[in-house]
C-alpha beads as a LAMMPS data file, in Angstrom:
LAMMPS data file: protein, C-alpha beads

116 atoms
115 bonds

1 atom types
1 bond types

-500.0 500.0 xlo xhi
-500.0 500.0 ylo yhi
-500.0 500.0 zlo zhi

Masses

1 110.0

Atoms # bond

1 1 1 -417.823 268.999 -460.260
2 1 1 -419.047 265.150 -459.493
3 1 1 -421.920 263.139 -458.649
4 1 1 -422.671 260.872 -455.978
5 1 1 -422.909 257.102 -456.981
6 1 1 -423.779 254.931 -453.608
7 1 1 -421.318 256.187 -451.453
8 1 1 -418.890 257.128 -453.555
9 1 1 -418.390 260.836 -455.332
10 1 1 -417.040 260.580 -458.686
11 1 1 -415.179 263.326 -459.949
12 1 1 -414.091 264.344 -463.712
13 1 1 -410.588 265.576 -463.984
14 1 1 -410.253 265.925 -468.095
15 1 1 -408.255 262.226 -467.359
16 1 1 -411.547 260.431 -466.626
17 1 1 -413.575 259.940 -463.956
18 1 1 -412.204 259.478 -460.336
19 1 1 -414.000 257.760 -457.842
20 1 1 -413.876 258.800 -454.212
21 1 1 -414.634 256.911 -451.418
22 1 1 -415.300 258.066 -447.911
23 1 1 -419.256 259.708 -448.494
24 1 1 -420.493 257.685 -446.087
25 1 1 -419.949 259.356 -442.934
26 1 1 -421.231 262.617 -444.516
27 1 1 -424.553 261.197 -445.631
28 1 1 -425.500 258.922 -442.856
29 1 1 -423.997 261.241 -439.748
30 1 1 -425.243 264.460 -440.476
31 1 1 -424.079 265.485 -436.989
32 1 1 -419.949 265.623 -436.445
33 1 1 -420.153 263.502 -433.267
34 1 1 -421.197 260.661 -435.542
35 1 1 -418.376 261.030 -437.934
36 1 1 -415.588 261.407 -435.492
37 1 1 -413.311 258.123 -435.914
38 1 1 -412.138 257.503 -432.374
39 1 1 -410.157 254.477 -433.223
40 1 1 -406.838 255.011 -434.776
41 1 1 -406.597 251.443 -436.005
42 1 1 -409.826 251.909 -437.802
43 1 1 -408.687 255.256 -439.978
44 1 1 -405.702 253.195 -440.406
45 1 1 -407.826 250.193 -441.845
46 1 1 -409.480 252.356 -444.432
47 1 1 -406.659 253.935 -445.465
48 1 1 -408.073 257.278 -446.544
49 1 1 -405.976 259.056 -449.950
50 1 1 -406.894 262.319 -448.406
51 1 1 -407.470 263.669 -444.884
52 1 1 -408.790 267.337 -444.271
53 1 1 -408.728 268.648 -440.539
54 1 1 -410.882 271.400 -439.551
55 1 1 -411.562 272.121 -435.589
56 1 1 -412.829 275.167 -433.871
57 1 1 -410.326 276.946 -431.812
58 1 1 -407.527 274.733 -432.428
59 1 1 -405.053 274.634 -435.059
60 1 1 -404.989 271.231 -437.622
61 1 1 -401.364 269.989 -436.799
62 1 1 -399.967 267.455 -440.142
63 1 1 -397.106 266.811 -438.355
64 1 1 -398.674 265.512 -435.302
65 1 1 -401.035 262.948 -437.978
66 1 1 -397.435 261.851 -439.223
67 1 1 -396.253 260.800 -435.612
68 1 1 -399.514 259.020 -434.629
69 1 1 -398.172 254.785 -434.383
70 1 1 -398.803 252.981 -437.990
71 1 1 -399.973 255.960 -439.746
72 1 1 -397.145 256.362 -442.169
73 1 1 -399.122 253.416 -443.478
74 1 1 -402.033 255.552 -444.442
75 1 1 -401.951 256.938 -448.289
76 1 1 -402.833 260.432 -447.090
77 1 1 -399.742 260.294 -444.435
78 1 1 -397.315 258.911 -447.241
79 1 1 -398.276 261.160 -449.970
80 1 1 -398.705 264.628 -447.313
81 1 1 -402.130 264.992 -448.481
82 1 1 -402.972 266.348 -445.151
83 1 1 -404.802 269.489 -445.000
84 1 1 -406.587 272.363 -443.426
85 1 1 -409.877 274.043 -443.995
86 1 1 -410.583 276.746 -441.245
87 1 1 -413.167 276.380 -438.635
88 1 1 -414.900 279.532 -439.838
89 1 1 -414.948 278.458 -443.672
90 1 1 -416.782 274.796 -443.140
91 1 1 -417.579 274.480 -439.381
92 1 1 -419.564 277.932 -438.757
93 1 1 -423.463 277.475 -439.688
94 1 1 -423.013 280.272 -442.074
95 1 1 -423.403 280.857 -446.103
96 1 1 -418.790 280.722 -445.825
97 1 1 -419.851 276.775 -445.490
98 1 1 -421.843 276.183 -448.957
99 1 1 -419.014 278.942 -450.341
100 1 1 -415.792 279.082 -449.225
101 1 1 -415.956 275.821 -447.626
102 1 1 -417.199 273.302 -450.054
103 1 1 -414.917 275.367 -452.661
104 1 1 -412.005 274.576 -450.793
105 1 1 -412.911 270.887 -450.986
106 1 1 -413.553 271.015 -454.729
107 1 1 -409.733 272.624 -454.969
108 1 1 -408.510 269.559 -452.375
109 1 1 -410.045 266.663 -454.371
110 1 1 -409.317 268.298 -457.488
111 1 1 -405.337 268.313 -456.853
112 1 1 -405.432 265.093 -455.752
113 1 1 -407.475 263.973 -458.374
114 1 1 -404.725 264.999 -461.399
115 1 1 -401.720 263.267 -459.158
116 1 1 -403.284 259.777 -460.288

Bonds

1 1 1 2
2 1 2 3
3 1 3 4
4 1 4 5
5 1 5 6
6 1 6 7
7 1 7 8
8 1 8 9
9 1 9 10
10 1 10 11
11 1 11 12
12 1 12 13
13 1 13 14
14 1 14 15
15 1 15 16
16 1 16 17
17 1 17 18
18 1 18 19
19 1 19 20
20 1 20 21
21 1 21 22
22 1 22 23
23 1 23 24
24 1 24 25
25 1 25 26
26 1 26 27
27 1 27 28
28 1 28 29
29 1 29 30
30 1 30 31
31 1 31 32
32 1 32 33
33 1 33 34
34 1 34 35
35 1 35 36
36 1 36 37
37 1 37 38
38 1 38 39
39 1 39 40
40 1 40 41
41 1 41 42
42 1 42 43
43 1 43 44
44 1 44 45
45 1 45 46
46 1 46 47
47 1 47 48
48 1 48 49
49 1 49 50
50 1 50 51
51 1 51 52
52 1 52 53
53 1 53 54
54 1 54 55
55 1 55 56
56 1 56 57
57 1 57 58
58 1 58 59
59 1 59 60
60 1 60 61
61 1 61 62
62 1 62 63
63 1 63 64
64 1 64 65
65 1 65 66
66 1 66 67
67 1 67 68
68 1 68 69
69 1 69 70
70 1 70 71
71 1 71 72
72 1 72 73
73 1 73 74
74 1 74 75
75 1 75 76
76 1 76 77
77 1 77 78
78 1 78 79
79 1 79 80
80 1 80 81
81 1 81 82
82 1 82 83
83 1 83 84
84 1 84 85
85 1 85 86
86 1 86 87
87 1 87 88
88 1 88 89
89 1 89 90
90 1 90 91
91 1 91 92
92 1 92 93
93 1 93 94
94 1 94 95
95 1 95 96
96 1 96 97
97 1 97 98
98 1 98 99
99 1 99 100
100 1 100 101
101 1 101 102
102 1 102 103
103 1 103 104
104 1 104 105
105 1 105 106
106 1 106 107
107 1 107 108
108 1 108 109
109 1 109 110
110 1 110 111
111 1 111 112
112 1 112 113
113 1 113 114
114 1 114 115
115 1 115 116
């Protein structure tokens, strides 16, 4: 799958190794509240290739990302690599997390990975 390498994930796609920023926020903020990006200008200054949405009880809108001021800017935004894991397959403190959930991220990554 990858390794980590500082705060980076590197990930082997048969091409080569990828290298994926954006590990930061899961290794020092543990807790969502600290990863939560409340500055628009700020997601749009790191300019993130991919962006997954997952929230409990509401529904991840892509469309609504697109509309947001300067984010057709953002690489994710440009190239609709915008998506959805469900609440119940990451969020939930259950086994579905280390499953379903981090499987789903593998599959994200992974497509995103062999469009380079």
């Amino acid at each position: 799958m990858g390794q980590h390498e500082g705060t980076s994930l590197k990930i082997d796609t048969g091409k080569g190794p990828q290298r994926i920023a954006g590990i930061t926020e899961l290794a020092v903020f543990p807790a969502a509240k600290g990863r939560i990006i409340a500055d628009s200008e700020e997601v749009i200054r790191r300019a993130p290739d991919i962006i997954i949405g997952s929230w409990c009880g509401k529904r991840f809108s892509p469309q609504q990302m697109c509309d947001r001021p300067g984010w057709e800017t953002i690489p994710a935004v440009r190239n609709s690599h915008l998506h959805e894991i469900k609440s119940c397959d990451i969020l939930q403190p259950s086994p579905a997390a280390l499953t379903d959930g981090v499987r789903q991220l593998h599959a994200i990554v992974q497509r995103w990975a062999e469009r380079q």
